[in-house]
C-alpha positions in Angstrom: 70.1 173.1 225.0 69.8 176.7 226.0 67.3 178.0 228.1 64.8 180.4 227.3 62.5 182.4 229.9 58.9 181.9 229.3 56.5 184.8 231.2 53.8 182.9 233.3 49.9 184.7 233.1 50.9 186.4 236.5 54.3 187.6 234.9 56.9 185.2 236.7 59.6 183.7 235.0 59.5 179.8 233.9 62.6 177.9 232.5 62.5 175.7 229.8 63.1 172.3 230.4 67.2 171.2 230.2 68.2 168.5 227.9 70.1 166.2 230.2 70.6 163.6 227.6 71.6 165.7 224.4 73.5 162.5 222.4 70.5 160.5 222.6 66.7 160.7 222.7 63.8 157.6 223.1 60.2 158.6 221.5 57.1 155.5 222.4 55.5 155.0 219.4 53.0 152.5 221.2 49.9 155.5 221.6 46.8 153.9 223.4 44.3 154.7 220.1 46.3 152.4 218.2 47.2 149.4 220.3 47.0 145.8 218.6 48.3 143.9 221.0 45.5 141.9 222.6 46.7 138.3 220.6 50.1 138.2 222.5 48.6 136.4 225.2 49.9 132.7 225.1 51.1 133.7 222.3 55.1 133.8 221.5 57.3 136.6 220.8 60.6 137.9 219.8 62.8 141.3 220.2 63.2 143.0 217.3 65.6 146.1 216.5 65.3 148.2 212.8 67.2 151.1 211.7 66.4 154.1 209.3 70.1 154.2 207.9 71.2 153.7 204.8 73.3 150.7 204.5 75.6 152.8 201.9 75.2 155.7 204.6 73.2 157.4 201.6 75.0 160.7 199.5 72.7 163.3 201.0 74.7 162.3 204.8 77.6 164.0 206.2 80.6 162.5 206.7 82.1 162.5 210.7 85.6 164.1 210.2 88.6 161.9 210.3 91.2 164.3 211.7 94.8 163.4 211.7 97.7 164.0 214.4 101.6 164.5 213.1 103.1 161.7 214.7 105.6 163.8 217.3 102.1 164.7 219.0 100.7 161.1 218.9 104.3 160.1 220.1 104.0 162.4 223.5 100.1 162.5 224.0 98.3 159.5 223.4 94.2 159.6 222.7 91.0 157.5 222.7 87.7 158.6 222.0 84.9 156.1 222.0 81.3 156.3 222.4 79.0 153.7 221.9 74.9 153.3 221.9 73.2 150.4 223.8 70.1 148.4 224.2 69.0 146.2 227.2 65.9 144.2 227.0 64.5 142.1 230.1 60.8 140.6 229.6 60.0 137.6 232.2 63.0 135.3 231.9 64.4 136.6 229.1 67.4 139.1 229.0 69.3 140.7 226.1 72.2 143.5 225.7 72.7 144.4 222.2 75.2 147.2 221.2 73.8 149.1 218.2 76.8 151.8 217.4 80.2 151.9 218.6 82.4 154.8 217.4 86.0 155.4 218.3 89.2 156.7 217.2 92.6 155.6 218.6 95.6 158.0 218.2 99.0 157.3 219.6 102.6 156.1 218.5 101.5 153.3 217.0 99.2 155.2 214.6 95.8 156.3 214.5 92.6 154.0 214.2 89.1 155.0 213.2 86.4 152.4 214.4 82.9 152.8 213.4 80.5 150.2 213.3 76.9 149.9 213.1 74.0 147.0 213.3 71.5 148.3 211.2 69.1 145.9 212.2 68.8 142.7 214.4 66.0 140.1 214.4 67.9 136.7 215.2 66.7 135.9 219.1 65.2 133.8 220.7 61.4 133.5 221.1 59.9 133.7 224.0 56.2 133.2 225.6 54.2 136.0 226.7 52.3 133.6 229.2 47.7 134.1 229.7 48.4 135.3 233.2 50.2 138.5 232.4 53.7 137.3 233.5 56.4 138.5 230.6 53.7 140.9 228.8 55.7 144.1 230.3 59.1 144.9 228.7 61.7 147.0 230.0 63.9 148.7 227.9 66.9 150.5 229.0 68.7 152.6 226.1 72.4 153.6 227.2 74.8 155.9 225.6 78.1 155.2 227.3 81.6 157.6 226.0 85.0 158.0 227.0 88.0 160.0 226.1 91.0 158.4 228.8 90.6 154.8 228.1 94.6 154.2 227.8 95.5 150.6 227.7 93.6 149.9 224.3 90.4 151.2 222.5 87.4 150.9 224.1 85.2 150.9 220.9 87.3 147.7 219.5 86.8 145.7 223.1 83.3 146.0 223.1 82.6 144.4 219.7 85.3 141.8 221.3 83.7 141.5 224.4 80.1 140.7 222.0 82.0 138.5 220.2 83.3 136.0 223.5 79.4 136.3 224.8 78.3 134.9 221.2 81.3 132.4 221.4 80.4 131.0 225.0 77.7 128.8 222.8 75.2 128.7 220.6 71.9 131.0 221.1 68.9 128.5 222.2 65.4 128.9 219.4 63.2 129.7 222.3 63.6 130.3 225.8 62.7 127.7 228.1 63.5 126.7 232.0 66.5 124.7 230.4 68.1 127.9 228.6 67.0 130.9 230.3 69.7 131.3 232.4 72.4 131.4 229.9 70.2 133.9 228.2 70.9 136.3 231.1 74.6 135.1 231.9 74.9 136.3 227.8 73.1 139.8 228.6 75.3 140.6 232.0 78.4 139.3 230.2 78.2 142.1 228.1 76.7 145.0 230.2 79.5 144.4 232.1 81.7 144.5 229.5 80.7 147.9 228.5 80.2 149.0 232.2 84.0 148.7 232.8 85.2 149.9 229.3 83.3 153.0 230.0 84.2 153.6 233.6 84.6 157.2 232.9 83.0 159.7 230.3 79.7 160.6 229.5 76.9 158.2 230.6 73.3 159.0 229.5 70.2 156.1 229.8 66.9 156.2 229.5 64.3 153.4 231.1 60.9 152.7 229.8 58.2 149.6 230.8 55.8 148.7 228.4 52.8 146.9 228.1 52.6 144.7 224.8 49.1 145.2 224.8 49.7 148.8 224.2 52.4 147.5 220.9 50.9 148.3 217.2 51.8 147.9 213.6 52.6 151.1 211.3 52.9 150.0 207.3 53.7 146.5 208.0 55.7 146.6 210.4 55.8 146.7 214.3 56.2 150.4 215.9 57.7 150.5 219.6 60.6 152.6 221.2 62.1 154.6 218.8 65.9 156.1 219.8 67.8 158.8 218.4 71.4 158.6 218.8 73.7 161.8 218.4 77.9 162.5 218.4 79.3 165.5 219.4 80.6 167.6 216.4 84.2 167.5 218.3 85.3 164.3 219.7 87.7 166.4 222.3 84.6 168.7 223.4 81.1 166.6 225.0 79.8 170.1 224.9 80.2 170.3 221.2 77.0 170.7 219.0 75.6 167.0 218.6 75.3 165.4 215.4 72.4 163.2 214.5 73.6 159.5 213.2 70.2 158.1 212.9 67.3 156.6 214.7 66.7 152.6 215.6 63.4 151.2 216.7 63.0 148.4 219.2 60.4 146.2 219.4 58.9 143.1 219.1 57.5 140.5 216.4 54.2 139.6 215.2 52.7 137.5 217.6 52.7 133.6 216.6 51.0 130.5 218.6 53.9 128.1 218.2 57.4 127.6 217.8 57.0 124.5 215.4 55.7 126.7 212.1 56.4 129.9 211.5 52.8 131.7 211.1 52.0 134.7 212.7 48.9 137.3 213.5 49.6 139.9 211.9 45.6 141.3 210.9 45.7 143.0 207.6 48.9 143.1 206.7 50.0 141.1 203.4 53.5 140.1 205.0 54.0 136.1 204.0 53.3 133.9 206.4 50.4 135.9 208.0 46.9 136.0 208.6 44.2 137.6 210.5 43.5 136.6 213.7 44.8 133.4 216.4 42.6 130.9 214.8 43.6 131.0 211.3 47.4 130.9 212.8 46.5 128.2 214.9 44.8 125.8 211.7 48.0 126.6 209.6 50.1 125.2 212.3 48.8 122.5 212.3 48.2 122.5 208.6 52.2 122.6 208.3 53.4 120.5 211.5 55.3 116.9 210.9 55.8 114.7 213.5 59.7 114.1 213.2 60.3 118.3 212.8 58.5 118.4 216.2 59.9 116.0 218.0 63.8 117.0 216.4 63.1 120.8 217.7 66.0 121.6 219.7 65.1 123.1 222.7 68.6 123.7 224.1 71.5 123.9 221.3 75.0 122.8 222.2 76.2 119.7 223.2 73.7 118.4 225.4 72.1 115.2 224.2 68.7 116.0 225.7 67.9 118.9 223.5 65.5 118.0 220.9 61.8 117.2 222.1 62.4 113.8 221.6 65.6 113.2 223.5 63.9 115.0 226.8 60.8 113.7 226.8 62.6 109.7 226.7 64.6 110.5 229.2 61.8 110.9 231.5 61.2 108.3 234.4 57.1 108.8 233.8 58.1 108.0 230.1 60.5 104.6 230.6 57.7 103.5 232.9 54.9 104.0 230.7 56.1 101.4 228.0 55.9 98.0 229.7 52.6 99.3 231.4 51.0 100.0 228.4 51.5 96.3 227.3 48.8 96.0 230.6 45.8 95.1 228.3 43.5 95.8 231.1 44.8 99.2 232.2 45.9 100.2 228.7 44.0 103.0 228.1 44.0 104.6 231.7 48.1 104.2 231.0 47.4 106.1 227.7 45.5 109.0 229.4 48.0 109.3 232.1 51.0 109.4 229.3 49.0 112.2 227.4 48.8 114.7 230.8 52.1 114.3 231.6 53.6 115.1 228.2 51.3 118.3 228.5 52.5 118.8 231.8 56.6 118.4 231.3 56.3 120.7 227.8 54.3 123.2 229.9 56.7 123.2 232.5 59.9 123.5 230.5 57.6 127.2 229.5 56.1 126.7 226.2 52.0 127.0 225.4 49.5 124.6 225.5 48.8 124.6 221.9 52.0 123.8 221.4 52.0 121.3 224.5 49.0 118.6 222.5 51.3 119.6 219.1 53.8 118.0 220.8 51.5 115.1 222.4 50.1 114.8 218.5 53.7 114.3 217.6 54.4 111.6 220.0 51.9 109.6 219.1 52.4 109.9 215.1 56.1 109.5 215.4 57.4 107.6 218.4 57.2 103.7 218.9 54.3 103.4 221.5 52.2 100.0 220.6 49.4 99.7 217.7 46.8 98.2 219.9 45.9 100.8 221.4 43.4 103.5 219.5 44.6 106.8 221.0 41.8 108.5 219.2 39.8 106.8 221.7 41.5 108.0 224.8 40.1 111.1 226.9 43.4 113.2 227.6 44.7 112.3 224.2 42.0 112.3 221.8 41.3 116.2 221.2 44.2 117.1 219.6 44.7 113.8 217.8 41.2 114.4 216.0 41.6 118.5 216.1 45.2 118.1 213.8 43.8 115.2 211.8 40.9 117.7 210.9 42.7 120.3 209.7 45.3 118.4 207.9 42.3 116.9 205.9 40.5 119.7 205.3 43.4 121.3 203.7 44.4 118.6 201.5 41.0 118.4 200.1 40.9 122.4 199.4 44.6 121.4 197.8 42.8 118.7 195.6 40.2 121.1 194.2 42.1 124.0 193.6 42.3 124.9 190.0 43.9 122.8 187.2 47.7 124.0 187.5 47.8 123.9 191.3 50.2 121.2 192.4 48.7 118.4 193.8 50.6 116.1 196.6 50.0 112.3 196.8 50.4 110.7 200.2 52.6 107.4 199.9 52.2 106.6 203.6 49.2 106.3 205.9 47.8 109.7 207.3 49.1 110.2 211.0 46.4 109.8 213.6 
């Protein structure tokens, strides 16, 4: 970027800034006027990263030279060029590296290589909870532009998608992150920035940090705006100094808000996206509109092969749980047992770090779909009561606006009794 004088009122010379970082560039599209992000509050979340490039690379684009080298010079001079773009997310417990373009171009005896790959967008993590007392709500983001030309032993470009593909292969990604999977969230993250840390151990480094509030995020035509990068490559691979040339631009940010992690519906206020509606309540009553017992207590809360990963598995397993069952057989003290039994599935689904909506969804579930004894009328307990009758409510009132829609709506018979 070259510098031009600018003459001050009182005739002294000021320099224009320097461009320190000329192969990238980060623009916050979250402006104060426009910030929508007062439902994210107890309410869950995940990181999402959008491109504007053209998945063909589009006609109107120039094409980044492929230059050959006669073999007696790749025989006697060997040469890697790699460059790749990064993004590292940390919010609360939850930690992600995710490589977004990697360019390189081996040339040596064994012939010449051109690596060029590109995630154009990338919306499969895990979600997490943006808890009421502010904890999580902040979002760093550090974008990292990382290059070398002297990496000798093999391409630098090629080992980092390898290195992403050993973190993906270390196990499966949990749905949501809770005190049982957070920690291989990060050891997944660090894998890789340590990957590309050492790849790129000399070169051109250029990062830029930014913390963000999510009550400051906001929506632009349907979809969520946020930190906007612009990546650039030098016009000549052997000169950094070269004139950059723009590749394209990626937004991260994060999803719609949504109240649970056992349905799908989000907040999403105006926008006619499926699976959306205005505000937390309406999200709230199609939850439990949508919820089944069995899907609820058959989330898996930790994937791999530990047996205590669904809902159902972990909350069994619980010494509060075993001891509950021959008490509540305790005609006199059944219902206190009941109460007790309620609070601490609230308690242990809290703890693990989801919501408490999603806490007396679970305690709902339980009731409707584990073997806990007849006699006792759970509707009719105090810590369990409330979101027995709250669900039942909902789940009625929809099926009754089901039954009088117009002639050609489909209709759905119940064959079994309604849960409680």
């Amino acid at each position: 970027m070259e510098t031009i004088q600018i003459t001050s009122s009182r005739g002294e010379g000021i320099a224009k800034p320097v461009n320190i970082t000329p192969l990238s560039t980060y623009e916050d599209e979250w402006a104060a006027p426009s910030a929508a992000g007062g439902d994210f509050a107890g309410a869950y979340t995940r990181l999402m990263i959008f491109s504007d490039l053209a998945a063909s690379g589009g006609t109107k684009r120039r094409t980044w030279p492929t230059k050959k080298r006669g073999y007696l010079t790749r025989a006697i001079v060997g040469k890697d060029f790699s460059l790749n773009l990064t993004v590292h997310v940390t919010v609360g417990a939850y930690e992600s590296t995710v490589p977004l373009a990697t360019i390189g171009h081996q040339s040596n005896s064994d012939g010449e290589l051109w690596n060029r790959v590109i995630h154009h967008s990338k919306s499969d993590f895990p979600l997490f909870l943006v808890k009421n007392d502010g904890s999580a709500s902040i979002p760093s983001v550090k974008i990292g532009v990382a290059g070398t030309k002297s990496y000798t032993s093999r391409g630098a470009a090629t080992a980092v998608q390898v290195a992403l593909g050993i973190a993906k292969a270390t196990g499966a990604q949990a749905n949501v992150v809770t005190r049982l999977s957070e920690q291989t969230t990060k050891d997944k993250a660090r894998a890789v920035d340590d990957a590309i840390s050492k790849l790129f151990a000399s070169g051109i480094a250029e990062e830029h940090w930014t913390d963000r509030d999510l009550r400051s995020w906001s929506v632009g035509r349907d979809r969520p705006r946020g930190a906007k990068i612009s990546f650039q490559v030098p016009s000549d691979e052997d000169d950094w100094n070269s004139t950059p040339r723009p590749v394209g631009n990626w937004t991260v940010t994060f999803d719609f808000p949504r109240p649970s992690i056992f349905a799908d519906w989000r907040i999403c206020g105006d926008s006619d996206l499926p699976r959306c509606v205005a505000n937390r309540q309406q999200a709230e009553r199609k939850v439990h509109e949508s919820v089944d017992p069995g899907e609820v207590l058959n989330y898996v809360l930790l994937n791999g092969s530990n047996s205590l990963g669904t809902v159902r598995a972990f909350l069994s397993q619980q010494d509060w749980y075993v001891a509950a069952q021959p008490a509540f057989l305790d005609k006199t003290k059944a219902n206190e047992t009941a109460s007790g039994f309620c609070r601490r599935i609230r308690n242990e689904i809290t703890g693990l770090g989801l919501n408490g909506f999603d806490s007396d969804i679970v305690v709902w579930a339980v009731i409707n779909g584990m073997p806990l004894p007849k006699s006792i009328d759970f509707q009719q307990v105090a810590d369990c009561k409330a979101p027995l009758n709250t669900i039942a409510e909902h789940k009625r009132n929809a099926a009754e606006s089901l039954a009088r829609a117009p002639a050609g709506g489909q209709k759905v018979a119940r064959t079994e009794d309604s849960p409680r």
